[in-house]
C-alpha positions in Angstrom: 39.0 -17.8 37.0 36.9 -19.8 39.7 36.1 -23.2 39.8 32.2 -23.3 40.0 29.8 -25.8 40.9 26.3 -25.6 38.1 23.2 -27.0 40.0 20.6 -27.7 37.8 22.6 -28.0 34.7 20.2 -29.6 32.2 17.7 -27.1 32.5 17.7 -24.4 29.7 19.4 -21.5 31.7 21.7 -24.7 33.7 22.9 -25.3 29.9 23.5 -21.6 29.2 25.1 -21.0 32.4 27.6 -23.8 31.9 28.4 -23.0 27.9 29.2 -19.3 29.2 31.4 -20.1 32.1 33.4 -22.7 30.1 34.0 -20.0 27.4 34.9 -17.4 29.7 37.8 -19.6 30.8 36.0 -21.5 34.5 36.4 -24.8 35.4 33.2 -26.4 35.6 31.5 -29.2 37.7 27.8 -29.6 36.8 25.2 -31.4 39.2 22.1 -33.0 37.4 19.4 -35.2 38.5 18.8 -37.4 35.4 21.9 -39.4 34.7 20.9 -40.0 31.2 20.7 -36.5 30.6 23.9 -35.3 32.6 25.8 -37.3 29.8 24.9 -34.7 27.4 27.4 -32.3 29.5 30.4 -33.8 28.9 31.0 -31.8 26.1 30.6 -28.4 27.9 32.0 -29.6 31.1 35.3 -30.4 33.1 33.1 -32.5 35.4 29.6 -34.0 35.4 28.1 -35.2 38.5 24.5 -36.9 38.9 22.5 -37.2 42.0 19.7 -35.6 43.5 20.1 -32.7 45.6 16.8 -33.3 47.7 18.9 -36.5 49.5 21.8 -34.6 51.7 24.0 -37.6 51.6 24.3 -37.1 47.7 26.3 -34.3 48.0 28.9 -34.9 50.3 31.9 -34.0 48.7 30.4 -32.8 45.8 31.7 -29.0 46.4 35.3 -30.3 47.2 37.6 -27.7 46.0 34.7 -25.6 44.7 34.5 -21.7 44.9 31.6 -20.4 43.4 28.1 -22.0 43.0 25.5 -21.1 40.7 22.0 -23.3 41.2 19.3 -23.0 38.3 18.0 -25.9 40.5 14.3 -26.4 40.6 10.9 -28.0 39.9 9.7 -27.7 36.3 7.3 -24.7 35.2 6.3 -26.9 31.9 3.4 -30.1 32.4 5.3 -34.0 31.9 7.1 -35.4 34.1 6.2 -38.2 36.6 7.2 -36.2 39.7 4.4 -35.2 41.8 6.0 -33.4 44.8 5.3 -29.7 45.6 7.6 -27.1 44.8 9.0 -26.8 48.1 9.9 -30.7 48.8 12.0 -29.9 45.4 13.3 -26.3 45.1 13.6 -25.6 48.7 14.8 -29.0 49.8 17.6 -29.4 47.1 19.0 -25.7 47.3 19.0 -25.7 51.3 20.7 -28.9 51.0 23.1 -27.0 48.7 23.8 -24.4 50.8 24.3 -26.1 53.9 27.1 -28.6 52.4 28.5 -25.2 50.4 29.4 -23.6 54.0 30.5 -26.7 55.0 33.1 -27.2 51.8 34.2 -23.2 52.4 32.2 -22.3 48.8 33.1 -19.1 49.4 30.3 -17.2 47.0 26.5 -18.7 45.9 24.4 -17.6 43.0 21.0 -18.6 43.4 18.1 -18.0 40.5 14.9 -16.9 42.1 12.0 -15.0 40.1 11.0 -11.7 39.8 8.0 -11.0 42.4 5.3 -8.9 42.7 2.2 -8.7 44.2 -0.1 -10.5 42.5 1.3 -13.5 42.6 3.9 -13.3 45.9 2.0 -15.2 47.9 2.1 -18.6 45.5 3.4 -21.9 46.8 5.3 -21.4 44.1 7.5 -18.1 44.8 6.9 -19.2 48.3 9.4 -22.0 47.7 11.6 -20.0 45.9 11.8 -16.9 49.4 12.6 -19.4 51.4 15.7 -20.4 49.5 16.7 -16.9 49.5 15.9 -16.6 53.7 18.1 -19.4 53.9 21.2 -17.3 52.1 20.8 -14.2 54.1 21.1 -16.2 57.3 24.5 -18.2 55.8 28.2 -16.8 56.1 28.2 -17.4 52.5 28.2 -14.1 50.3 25.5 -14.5 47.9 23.5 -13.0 44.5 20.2 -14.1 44.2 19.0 -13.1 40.1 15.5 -12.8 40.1 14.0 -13.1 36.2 10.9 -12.8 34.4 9.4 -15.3 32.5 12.1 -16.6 30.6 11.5 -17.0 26.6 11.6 -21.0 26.5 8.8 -20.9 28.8 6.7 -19.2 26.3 7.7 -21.6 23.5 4.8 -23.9 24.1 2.5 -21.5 23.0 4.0 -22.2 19.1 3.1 -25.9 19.5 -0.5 -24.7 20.3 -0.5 -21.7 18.1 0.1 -24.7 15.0 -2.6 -26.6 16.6 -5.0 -23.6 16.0 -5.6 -21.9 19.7 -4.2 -21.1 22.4 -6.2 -20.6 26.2 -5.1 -18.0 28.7 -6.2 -17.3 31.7 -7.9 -13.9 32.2 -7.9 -11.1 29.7 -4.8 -11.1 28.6 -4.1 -7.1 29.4 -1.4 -7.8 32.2 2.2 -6.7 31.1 5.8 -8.0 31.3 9.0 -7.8 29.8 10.3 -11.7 29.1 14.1 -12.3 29.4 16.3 -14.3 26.8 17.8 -17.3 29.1 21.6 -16.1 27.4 20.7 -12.7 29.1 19.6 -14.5 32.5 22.7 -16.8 32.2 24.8 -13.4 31.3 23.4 -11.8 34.6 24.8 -14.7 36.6 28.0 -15.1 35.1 28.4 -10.9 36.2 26.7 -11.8 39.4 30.5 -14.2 40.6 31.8 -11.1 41.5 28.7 -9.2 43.2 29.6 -8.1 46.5 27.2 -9.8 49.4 23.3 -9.2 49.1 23.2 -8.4 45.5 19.5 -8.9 44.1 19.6 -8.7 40.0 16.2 -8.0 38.6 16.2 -8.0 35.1 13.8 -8.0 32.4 14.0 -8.0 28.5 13.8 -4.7 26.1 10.0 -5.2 25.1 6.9 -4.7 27.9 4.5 -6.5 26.2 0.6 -7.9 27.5 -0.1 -11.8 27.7 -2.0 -11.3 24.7 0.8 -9.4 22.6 2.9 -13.2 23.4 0.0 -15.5 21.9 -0.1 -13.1 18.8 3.6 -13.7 18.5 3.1 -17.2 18.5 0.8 -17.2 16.0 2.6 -14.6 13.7 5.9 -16.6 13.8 3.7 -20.1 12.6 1.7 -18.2 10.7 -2.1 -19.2 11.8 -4.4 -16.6 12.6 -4.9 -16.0 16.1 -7.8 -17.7 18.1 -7.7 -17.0 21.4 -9.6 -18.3 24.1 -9.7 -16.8 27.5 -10.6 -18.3 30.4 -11.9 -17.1 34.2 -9.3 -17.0 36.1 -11.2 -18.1 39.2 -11.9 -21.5 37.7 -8.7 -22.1 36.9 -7.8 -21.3 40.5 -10.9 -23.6 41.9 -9.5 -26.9 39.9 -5.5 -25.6 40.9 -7.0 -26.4 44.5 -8.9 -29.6 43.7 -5.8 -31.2 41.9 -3.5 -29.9 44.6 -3.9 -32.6 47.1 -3.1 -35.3 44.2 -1.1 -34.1 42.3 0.8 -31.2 44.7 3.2 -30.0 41.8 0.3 -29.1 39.5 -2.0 -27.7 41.6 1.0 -25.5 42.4 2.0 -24.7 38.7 -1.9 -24.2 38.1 -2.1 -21.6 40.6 1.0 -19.9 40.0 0.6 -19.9 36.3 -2.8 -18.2 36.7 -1.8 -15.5 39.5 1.1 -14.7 37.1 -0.6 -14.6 34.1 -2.9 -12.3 35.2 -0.7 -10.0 37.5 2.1 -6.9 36.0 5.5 -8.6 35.9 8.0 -6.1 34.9 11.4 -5.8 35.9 14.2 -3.7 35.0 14.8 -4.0 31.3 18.5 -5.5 31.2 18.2 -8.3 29.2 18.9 -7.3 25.2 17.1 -9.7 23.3 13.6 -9.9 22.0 11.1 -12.0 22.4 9.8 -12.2 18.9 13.0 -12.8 17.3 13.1 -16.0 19.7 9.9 -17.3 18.5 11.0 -16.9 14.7 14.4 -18.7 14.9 12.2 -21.6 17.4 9.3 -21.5 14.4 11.9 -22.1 11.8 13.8 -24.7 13.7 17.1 -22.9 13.8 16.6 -22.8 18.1 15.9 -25.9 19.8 
């Protein structure tokens, strides 16, 4: 049993991370930005720490007597929020931050959750952010696993809130594939991934290999409305990602990204176990929250 350090830990996978390593017998420390939510994790945790990781002097000491850490750290994917920075001054600040004061606290293995990449949308600010994070490992002493996930299933869970509002926009046609993962299997993959030898990438994927398309019709079959579906050009999406970019960096980003993805294959190996549209029934009938 290790003592491991959660970065990130009020995020969806964060929580799923942390409930499975406390079950499985770990001592856990969790690191979380929002001190109002980081209470919440006193009931799944040995140790709750706020701060925020992009300020290096927050973290002295935090990885004291830590061997293993697992960051879910990183901007949000969703719209809210009042934080407008890009997705580098976030998810590559913080996690860089991370990993130098792991070396420096002899951490002697780091998990870090990426994305799944392919070409359509590698060359995003977004997955941008997230490479150079994983650069970063490769040139540490620290032996690493970097799990890189599909779109996971509470990402998609915003599509029931505009499914019950009677449509639902996506960008393009709708005909590109993927397979999206169940955050327990994601969190699973990182638990496995403590004891991955150095320079272990984990792609994984859930069962089904669905469209875009197939996802909204889920959404509306589990509220039950009938589907109306708008799509929209993808280039126009991409020309107003680049004219709110220099306002609002973090949506222009998510704009673009969300578009490129949305519109691009995104399939990776098909670990994960659960389904998608069992997810979306339990969230429709309020038995998931």
């Amino acid at each position: 049993m290790a003592n491991v350090l959660v970065a990130g830990a009020t995020g969806v996978l964060g929580r799923e991370v942390t409930k499975l390593l406390q079950k499985t017998g770990h001592k856990v420390r969790t690191l979380s930005r929002d001190p109002d939510r980081a209470k919440a994790m006193n009931a799944i945790a040995h140790e709750v720490v706020s701060g925020d990781a992009t300020i290096a002097e927050n973290l002295s000491g935090l990885l004291n007597g830590i061997d293993v850490v697992i960051s879910c750290l990183g901007g949000s994917v969703l719209l809210g929020g009042n934080d407008k920075r890009s997705y580098r001054d976030i998810d590559t600040v913080a996690n860089k931050n991370l990993l130098i004061e792991a070396e420096r606290s002899g951490v002697r293995h780091f998990v870090y959750v990426s994305i799944h990449i392919q070409e359509g949308y590698a060359n995003t600010a977004y997955v941008k952010a997230h490479e150079e994070v994983v650069d970063a490992l490769r040139n540490s002493a620290l032996s690493f696993a970097v799990v890189q996930p599909t779109g996971v299933f509470s990402m998609f869970d915003q599509f029931l809130d505009m499914a019950r509002r009677g449509v639902v926009s996506i960008p393009g046609d709708g005909n590109a594939r993927t397979n999206p993962v169940d955050g327990l299997d994601v969190a699973e993959a990182c638990i496995a991934a403590i004891e991955q030898p150095r320079s272990t990438f984990i792609e994984i994927g859930g069962p089904d290999i669905v469209t875009r398309e197939d996802i909204v019709r889920m959404a509306f079959n589990a509220v039950g409305r009938k589907p109306r579906i708008i799509h929209i050009p993808s280039p126009a999406l991409i020309g107003l990602a680049r004219a709110i970019r220099p306002f609002h960096p973090r949506y222009g980003e998510l704009f673009e990204f969300a578009t490129r993805v949305f519109t691009s294959d995104c399939i990776a190996p098909r670990l994960g176990q659960r389904r998608l549209v069992d997810h979306f029934a339990r969230v429709a009938n309020g038995k998931l929250k």
